[in-house]
C-alpha beads as a LAMMPS data file, in Angstrom:
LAMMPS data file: protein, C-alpha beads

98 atoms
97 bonds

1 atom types
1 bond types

-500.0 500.0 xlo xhi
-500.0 500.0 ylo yhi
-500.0 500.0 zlo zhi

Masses

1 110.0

Atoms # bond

1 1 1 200.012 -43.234 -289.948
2 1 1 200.084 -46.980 -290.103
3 1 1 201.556 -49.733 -291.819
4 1 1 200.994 -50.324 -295.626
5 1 1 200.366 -54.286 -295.840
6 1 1 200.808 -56.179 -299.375
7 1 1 198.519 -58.801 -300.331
8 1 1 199.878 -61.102 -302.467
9 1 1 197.676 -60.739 -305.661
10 1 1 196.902 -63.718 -308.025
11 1 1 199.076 -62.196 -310.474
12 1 1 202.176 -61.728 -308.256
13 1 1 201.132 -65.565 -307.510
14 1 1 201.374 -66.554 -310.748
15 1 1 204.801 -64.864 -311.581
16 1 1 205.956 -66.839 -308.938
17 1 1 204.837 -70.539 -310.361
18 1 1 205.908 -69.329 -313.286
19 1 1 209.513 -68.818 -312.474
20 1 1 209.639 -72.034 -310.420
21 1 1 208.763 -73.669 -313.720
22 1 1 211.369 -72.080 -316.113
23 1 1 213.625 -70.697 -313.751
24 1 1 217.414 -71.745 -315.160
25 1 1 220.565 -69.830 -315.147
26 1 1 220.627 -67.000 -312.466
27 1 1 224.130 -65.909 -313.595
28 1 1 223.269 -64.265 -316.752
29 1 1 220.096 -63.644 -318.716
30 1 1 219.450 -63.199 -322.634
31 1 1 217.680 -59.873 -323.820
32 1 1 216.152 -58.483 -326.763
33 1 1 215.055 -55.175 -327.854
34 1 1 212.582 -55.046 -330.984
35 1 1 213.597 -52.793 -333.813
36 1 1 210.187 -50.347 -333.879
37 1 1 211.005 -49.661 -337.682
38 1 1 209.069 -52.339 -339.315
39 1 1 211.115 -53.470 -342.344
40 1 1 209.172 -56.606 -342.724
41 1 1 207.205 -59.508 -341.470
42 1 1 210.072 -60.690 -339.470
43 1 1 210.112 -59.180 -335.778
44 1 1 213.914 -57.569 -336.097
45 1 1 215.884 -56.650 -333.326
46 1 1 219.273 -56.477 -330.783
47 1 1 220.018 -59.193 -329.032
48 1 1 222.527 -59.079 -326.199
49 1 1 223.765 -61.359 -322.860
50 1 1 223.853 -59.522 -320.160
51 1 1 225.915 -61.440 -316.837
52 1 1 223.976 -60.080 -313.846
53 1 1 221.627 -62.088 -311.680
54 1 1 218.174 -62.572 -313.240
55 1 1 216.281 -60.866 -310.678
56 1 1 212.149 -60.821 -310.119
57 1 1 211.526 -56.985 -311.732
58 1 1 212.776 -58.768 -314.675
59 1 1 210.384 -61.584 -314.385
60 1 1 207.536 -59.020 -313.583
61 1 1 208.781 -56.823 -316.419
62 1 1 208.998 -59.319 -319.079
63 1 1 205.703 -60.897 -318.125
64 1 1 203.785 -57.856 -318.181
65 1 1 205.378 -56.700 -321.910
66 1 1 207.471 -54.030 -320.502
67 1 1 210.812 -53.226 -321.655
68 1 1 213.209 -55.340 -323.395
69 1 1 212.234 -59.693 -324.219
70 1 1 213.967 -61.611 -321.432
71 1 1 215.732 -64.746 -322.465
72 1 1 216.731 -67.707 -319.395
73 1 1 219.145 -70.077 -319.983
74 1 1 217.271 -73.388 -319.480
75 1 1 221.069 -74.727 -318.436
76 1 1 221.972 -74.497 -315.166
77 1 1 225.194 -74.172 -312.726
78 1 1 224.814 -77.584 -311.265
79 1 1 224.276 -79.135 -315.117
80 1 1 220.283 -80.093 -314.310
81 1 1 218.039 -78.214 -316.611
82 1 1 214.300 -78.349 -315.994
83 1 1 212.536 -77.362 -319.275
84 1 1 213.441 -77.199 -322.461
85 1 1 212.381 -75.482 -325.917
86 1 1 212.362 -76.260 -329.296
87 1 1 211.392 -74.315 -332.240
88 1 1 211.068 -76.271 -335.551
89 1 1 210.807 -73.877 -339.006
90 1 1 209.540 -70.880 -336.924
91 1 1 206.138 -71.718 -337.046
92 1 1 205.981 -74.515 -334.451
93 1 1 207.164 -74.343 -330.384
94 1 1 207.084 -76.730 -328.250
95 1 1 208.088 -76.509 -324.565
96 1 1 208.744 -79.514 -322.044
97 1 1 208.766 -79.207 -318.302
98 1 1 210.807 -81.713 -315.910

Bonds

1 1 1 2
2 1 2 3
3 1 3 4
4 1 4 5
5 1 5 6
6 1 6 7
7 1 7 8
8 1 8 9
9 1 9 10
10 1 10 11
11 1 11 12
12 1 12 13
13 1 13 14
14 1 14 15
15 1 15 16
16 1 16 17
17 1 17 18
18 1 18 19
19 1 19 20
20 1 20 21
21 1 21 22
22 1 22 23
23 1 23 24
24 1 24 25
25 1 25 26
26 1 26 27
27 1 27 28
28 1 28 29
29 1 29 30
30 1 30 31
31 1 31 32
32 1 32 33
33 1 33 34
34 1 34 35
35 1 35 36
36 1 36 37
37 1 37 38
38 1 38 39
39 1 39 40
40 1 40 41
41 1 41 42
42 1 42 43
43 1 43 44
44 1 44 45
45 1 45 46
46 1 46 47
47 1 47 48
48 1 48 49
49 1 49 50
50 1 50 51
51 1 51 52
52 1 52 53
53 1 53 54
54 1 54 55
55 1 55 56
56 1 56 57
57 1 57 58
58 1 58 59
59 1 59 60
60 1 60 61
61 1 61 62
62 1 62 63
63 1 63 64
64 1 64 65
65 1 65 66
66 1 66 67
67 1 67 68
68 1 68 69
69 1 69 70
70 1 70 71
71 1 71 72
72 1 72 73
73 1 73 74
74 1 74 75
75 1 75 76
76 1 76 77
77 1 77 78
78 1 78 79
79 1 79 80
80 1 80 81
81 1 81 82
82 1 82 83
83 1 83 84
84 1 84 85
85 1 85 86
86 1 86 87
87 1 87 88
88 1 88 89
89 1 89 90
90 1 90 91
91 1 91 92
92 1 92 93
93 1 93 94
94 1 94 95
95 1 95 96
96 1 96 97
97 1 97 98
């Protein structure tokens, strides 16, 4: 028997870059679970906080569309905030990074 080795895939690559980019509150994370009724154009659903660390299965788990929407806080501990995002009429989003 020997050793399994990982190698670091491009897509476990790019999860990390993309958490260095909007990482933000690691204290508590926002999440959402769609409604799978359809009632009308609108996606409807449950949103929630929950106030447990935002860990990497989430990151991987959100990123690949599995389970619940995962929402970061932009607003961190230390009041510095590296992105931001701003939806105008629902139709428009715009994201800036610092």
């Amino acid at each position: 028997m020997g050793v399994e080795a990982r190698v670091e895939t491009p897509t476990f690559i790019m999860i990390d870059k993309f958490i260095n980019v909007f990482e933000g509150l690691e204290r508590a994370y926002g999440q959402f679970k769609k409604n799978d009724k359809k009632l009308s154009v609108k996606v409807e659903g449950r949103p929630w906080i929950e106030h447990k660390q935002v860990t990497k299965q989430l990151w991987e788990n959100h990123l690949n569309g599995v389970g619940n929407r995962l929402g970061i806080f932009p607003l961190k501990d230390d009041g510095t905030c590296k992105w931001e995002q701003l939806t105008l009429m629902s139709i428009i989003t715009t994201t800036k990074i610092y």
